[in-house]
C-alpha positions as CSV (number, residue, x, y, z in Angstrom):
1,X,19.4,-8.4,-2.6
2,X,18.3,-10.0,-5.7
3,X,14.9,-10.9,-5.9
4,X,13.1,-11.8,-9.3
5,X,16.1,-13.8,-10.8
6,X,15.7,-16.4,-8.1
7,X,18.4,-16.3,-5.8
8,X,17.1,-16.3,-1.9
9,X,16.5,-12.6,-0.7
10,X,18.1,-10.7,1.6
11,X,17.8,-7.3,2.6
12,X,19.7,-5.0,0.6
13,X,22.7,-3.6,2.0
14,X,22.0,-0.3,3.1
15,X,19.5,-1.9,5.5
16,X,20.1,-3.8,9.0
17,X,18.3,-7.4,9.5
18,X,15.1,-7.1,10.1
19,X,14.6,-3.9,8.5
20,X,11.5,-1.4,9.5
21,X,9.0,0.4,7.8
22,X,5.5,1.5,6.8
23,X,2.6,1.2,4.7
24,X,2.4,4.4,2.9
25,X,0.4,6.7,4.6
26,X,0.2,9.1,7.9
27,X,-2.1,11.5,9.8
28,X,-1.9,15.1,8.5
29,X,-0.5,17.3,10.5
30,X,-3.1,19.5,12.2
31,X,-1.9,22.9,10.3
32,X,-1.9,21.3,6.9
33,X,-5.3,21.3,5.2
34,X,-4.8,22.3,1.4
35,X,-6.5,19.7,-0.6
36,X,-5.8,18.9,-3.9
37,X,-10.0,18.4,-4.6
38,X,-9.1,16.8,-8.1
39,X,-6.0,19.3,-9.5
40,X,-2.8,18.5,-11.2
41,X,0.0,18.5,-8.3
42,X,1.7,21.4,-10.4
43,X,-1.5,22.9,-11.2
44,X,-2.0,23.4,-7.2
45,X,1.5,24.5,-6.4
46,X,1.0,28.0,-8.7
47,X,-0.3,29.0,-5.6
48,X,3.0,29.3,-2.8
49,X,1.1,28.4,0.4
50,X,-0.2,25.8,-0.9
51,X,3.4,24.7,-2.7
52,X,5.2,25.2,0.7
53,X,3.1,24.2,3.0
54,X,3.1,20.8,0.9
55,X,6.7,20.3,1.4
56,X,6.8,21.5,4.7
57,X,4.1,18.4,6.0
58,X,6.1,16.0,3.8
59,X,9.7,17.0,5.8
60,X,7.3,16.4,9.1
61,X,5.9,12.9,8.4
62,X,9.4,12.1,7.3
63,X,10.9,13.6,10.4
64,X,8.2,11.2,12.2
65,X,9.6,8.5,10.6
66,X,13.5,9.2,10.8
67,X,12.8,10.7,14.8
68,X,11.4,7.0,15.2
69,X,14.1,4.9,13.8
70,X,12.7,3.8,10.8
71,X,14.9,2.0,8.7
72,X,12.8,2.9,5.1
73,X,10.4,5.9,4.7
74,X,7.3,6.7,2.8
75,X,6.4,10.3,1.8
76,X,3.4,9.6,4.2
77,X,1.4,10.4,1.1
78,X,0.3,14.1,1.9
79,X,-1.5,13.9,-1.5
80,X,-4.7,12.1,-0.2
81,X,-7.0,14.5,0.2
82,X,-9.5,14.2,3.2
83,X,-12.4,11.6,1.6
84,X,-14.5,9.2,2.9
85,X,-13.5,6.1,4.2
86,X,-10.7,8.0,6.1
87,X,-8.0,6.8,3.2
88,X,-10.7,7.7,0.3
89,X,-8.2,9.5,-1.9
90,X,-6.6,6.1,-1.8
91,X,-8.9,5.5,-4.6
92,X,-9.8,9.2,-6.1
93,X,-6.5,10.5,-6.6
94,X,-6.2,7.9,-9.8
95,X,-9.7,8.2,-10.5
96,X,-9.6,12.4,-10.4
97,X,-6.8,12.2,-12.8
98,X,-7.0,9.4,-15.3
99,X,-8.5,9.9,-18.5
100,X,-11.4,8.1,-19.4
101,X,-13.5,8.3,-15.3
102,X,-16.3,10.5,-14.6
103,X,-16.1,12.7,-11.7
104,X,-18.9,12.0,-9.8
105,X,-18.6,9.6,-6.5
106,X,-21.7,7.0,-7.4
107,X,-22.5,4.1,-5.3
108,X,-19.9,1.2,-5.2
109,X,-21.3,-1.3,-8.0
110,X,-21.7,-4.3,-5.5
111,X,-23.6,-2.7,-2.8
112,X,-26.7,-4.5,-3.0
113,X,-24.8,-7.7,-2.2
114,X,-23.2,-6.7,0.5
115,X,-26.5,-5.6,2.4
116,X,-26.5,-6.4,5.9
117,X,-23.0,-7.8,6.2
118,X,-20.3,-6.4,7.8
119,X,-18.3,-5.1,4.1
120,X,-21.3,-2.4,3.8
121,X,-20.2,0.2,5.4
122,X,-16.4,-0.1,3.5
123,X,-18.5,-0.1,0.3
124,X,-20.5,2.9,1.0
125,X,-17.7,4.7,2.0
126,X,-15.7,3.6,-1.1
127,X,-18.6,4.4,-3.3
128,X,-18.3,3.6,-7.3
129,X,-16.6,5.6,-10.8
130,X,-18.4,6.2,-13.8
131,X,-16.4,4.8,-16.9
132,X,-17.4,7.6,-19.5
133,X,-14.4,7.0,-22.3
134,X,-11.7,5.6,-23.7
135,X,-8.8,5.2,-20.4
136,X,-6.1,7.7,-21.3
137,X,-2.8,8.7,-19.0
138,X,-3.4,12.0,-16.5
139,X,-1.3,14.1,-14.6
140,X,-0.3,11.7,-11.5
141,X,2.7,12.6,-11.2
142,X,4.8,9.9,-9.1
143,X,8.2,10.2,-10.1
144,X,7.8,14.4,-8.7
145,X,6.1,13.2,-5.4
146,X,8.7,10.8,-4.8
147,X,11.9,13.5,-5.8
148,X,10.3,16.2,-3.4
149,X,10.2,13.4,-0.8
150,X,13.6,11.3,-0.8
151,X,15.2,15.5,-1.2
152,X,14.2,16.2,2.8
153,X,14.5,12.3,3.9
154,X,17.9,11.1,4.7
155,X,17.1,7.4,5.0
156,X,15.4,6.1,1.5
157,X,12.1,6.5,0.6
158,X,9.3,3.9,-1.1
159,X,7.4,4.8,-3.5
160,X,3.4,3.4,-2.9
161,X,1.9,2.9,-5.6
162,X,-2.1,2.2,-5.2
163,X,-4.7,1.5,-4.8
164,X,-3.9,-0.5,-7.9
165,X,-5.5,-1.3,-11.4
166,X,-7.3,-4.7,-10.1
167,X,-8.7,-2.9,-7.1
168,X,-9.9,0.0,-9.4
169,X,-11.5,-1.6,-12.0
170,X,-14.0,-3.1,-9.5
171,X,-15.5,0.6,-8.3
172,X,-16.6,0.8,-12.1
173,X,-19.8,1.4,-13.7
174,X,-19.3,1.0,-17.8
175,X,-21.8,3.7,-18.9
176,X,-19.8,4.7,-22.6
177,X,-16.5,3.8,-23.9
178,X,-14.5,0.9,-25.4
179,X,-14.0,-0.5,-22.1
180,X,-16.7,-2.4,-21.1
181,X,-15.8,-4.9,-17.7
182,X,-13.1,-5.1,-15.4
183,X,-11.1,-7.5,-17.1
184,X,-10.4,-4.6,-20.1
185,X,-10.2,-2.1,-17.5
186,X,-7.3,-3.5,-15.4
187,X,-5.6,-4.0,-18.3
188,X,-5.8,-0.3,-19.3
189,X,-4.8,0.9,-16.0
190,X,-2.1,-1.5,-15.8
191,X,-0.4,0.2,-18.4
192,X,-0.6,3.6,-17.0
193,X,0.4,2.3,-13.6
194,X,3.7,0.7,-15.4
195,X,4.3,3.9,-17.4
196,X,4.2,5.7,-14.1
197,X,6.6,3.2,-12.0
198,X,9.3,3.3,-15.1
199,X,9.3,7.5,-14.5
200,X,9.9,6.6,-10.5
201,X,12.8,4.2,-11.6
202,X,14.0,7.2,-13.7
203,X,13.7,9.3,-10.9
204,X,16.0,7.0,-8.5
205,X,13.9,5.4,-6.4
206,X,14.9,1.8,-5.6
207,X,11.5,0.9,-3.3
208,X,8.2,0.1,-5.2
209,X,5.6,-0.4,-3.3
210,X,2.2,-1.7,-5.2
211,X,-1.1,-1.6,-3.1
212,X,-3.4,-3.5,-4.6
213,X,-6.2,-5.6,-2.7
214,X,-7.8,-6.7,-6.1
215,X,-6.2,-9.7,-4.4
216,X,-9.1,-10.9,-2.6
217,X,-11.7,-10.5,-5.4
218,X,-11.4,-14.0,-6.2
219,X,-13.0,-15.2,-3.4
220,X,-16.1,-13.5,-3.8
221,X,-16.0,-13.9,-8.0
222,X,-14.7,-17.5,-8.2
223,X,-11.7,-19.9,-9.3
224,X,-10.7,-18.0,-12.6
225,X,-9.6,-14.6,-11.2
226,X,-6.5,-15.6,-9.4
227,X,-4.7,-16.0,-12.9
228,X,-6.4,-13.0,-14.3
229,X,-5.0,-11.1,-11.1
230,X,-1.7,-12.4,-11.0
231,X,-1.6,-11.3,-15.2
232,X,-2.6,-7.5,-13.9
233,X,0.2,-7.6,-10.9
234,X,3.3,-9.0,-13.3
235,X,2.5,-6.7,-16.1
236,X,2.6,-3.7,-13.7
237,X,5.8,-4.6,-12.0
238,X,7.4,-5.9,-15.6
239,X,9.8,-3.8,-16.8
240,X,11.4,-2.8,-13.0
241,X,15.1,-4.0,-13.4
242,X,16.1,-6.1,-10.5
243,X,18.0,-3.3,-9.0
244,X,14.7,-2.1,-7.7
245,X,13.3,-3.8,-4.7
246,X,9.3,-4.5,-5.5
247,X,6.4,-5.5,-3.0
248,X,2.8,-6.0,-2.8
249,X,0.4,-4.6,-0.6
250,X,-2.9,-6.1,-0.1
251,X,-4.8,-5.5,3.7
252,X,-7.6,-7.1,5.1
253,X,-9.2,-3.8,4.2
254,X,-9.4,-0.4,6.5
255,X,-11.9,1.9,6.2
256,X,-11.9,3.7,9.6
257,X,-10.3,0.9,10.8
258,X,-13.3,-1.6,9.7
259,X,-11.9,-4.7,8.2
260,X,-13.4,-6.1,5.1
261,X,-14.9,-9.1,6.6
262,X,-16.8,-10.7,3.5
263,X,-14.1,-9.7,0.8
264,X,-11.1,-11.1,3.2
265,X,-13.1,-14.4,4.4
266,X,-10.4,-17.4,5.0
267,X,-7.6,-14.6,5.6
268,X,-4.2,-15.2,3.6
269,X,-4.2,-18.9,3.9
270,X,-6.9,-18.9,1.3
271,X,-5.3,-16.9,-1.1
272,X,-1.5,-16.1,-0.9
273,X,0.0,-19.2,-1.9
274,X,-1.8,-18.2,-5.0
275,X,0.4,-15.7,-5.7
276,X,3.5,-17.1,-4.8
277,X,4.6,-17.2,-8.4
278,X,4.5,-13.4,-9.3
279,X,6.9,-11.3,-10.2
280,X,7.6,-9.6,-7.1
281,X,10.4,-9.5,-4.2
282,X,8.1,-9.5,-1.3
283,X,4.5,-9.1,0.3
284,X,3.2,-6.5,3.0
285,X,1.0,-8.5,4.9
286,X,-1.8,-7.5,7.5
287,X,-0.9,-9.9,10.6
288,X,-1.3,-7.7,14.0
289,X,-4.8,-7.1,13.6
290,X,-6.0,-10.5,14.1
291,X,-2.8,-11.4,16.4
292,X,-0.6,-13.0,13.9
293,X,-3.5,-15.5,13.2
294,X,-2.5,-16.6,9.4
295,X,1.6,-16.5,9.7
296,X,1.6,-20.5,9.5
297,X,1.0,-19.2,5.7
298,X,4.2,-17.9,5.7
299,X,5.7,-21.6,5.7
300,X,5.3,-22.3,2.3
301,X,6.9,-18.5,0.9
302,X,9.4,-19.6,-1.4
303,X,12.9,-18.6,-1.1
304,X,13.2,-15.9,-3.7
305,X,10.4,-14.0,-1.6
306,X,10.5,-12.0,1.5
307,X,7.7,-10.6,3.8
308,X,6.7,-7.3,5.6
309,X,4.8,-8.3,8.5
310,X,2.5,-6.4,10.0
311,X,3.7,-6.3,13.8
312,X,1.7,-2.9,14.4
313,X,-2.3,-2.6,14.8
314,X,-3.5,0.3,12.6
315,X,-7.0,-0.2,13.4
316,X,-6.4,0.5,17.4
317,X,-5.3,3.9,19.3
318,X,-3.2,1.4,21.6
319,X,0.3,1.9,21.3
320,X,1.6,-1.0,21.8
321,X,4.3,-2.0,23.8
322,X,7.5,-3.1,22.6
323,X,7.5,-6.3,23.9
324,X,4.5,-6.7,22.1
325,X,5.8,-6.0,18.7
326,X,9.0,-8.4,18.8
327,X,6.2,-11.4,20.3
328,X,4.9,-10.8,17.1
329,X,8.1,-10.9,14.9
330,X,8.9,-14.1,17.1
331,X,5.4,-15.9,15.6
332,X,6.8,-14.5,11.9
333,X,10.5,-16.2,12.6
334,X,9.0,-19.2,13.5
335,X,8.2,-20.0,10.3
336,X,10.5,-17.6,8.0
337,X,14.3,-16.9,7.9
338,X,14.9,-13.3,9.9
339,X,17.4,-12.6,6.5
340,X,13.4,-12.6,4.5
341,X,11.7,-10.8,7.2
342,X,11.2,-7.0,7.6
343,X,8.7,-5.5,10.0
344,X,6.1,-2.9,9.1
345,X,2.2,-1.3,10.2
346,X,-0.1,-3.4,9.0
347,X,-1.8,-0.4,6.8
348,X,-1.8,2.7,6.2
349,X,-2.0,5.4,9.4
350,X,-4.1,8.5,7.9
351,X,-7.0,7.9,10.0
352,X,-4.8,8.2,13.3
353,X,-4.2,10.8,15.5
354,X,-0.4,11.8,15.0
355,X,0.8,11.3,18.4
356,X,-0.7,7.7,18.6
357,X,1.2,7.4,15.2
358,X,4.3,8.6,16.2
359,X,4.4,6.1,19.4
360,X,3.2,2.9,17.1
361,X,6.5,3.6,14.9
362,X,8.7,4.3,18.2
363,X,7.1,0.7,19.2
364,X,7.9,-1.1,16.0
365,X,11.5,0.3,15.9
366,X,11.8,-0.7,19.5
367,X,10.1,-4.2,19.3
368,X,12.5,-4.7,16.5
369,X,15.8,-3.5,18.1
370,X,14.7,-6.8,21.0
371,X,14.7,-8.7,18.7
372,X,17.2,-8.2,17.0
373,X,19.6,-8.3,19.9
374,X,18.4,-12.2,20.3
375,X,19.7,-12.7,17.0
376,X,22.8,-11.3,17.8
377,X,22.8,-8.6,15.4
């Protein structure tokens, strides 16, 4: 592998060509509905049915995953409570536990410009924070989600990591505090967010998954924020030695499936090339959704980068065929090497129902293992 040093990526070698995987999170199983509802992870687990039932949903998504083929795991991110927006804990479970947030759901801070247009709804359901003090570290507790994880997964595990300090800081009302705009905030957060990856590297895990899509705010708040977002992303990652493999999630959004339309307008090709110099091994990209519409993108990803395509529909209960999937990694090896190409969901899968889960990942390992054989491998 190597990755940030700038030697061409491969994958690394526990992992075939090709290699298959997810964006971090999966449907609940049916039987599993604790809920966190704001608490320290370790303050929850005094109670044993709460403590075992955790682990026991964990070892299920993972069996999912492993039954499926997959090549690297995610805990499936049991700790997102049930929220709005389907993946709404995707945002409170930093929110609930940082220092420095009020506790209150409010309205998302840029609703009244997205009346009418198809991003209301995803705002409404996203909703805004209160910033009440000075941002202070909380109990998130990464590096002990991750251990109980990778300890019932055979294959590896990635850590996800989001939604991330760029994305955060634009939910924010500033009503007291030092911190008064987004700019200070990310900055903040970043720091808390790269304290908490350092206790994951600690921890052994080698996959780093940041999901961030502060990405597209510059095209709705101008020229200048791509720097100021590439500044938050490299700081994050900065102090992961190149033994860990790092990648960067950013989606076309998905709340309930709904795409954010406005936020996303122009799709990658107006903002990825962008980002091609950050400190980062590889982006998870959102291609099936639109049928692989923006992978010409891909052309320009320079050779110490890799991509996770998204080959599988999130937003759809069709489970597609295999034959499907590897058309889609096809469209992706047009334009990229297969030794920098890996093949994921396009997003996260909470709001599914498990079995249609289950039979997207058995379609992406199958789509994969086609094409794979044309390659020879």
């Amino acid at each position: 592998m190597s990755g940030r040093g700038g030697a061409t990526l491969s994958p690394p070698e526990s992992l075939p060509l090709l290699p298959t995987t997810m964006v971090g999170s999966y449907p609940r199983p049916r039987w599993f509905t604790h809920q966190l509802a704001g608490k320290d992870l370790l303050e929850a687990f005094k109670l044993i049915g709460h403590r075992e039932a955790y682990e026991d949903a964990t070892r299920v998504v993972i069996d999912d995953q492993q039954g499926a083929g997959l090549d690297l795991l995610t805990d499936g991110q049991m700790w997102f409570d049930d929220y709005a927006m389907g993946i709404g804990s995707f945002l409170w479970y930093w929110f609930e536990r940082i220092g420095g947030f009020g506790k209150e759901k409010l309205a998302h801070p840029a609703i009244g410009h997205a009346k009418g247009t198809t991003d209301e709804f995803g705002l409404d359901q996203a909703g805004g924070v209160a910033v009440i003090g000075p941002i202070e570290p909380g109990p998130l507790r990464l590096a002990e989600l991750f251990t109980l994880a990778q300890r019932n997964a055979r294959q590896p595990v990635k850590a996800c990591v989001g939604a991330g300090p760029i994305q955060l800081s634009t939910l924010a009302h500033f009503q007291d505090g030092p911190i008064t705009d987004r700019y200070e905030l990310s900055r903040a957060l970043a720091q808390i967010f790269k304290t908490e990856i350092a206790d994951l590297v600690k921890a052994g895990c080698r996959y780093i998954q940041l999901e961030d899509l502060g990405a597209w705010i510059p095209n709705l708040s101008g020229e200048r924020d791509f720097a100021w977002v590439a500044e938050i992303v490299d700081e994050v990652l900065s102090d992961v030695p190149d033994s860990v493999h790092t990648s960067w999630h950013f989606c076309l959004g998905n709340a309930w499936g709904n795409q954010m339309k406005g936020m996303t307008r122009g799709g990658y090709g107006a903002v990825l090339d962008r980002y091609f110099s950050v400190n980062v091994d590889q982006y998870v990209l959102d291609f099936a959704c639109r049928e692989m519409a923006d992978v010409a993108v891909l052309k320009g990803l320079p050779g110490d980068k890799s991509v996770a395509a998204g080959v599988i529909d999130v937003r759809t209960l069709e489970i597609e065929a295999p034959e499907q999937v590897a058309e889609r990694a096809r469209k992706v090896l047009e334009v990229v090497d297969p030794a920098r190409v890996w093949l994921t969901t396009d997003c996260g899968m909470k709001q599914l129902p498990r079995e249609v889960a289950v039979g997207k990942l058995q379609a992406l390992v199958a789509g994969a293992q086609i094409v794979r054989a044309e390659l020879g491998t």
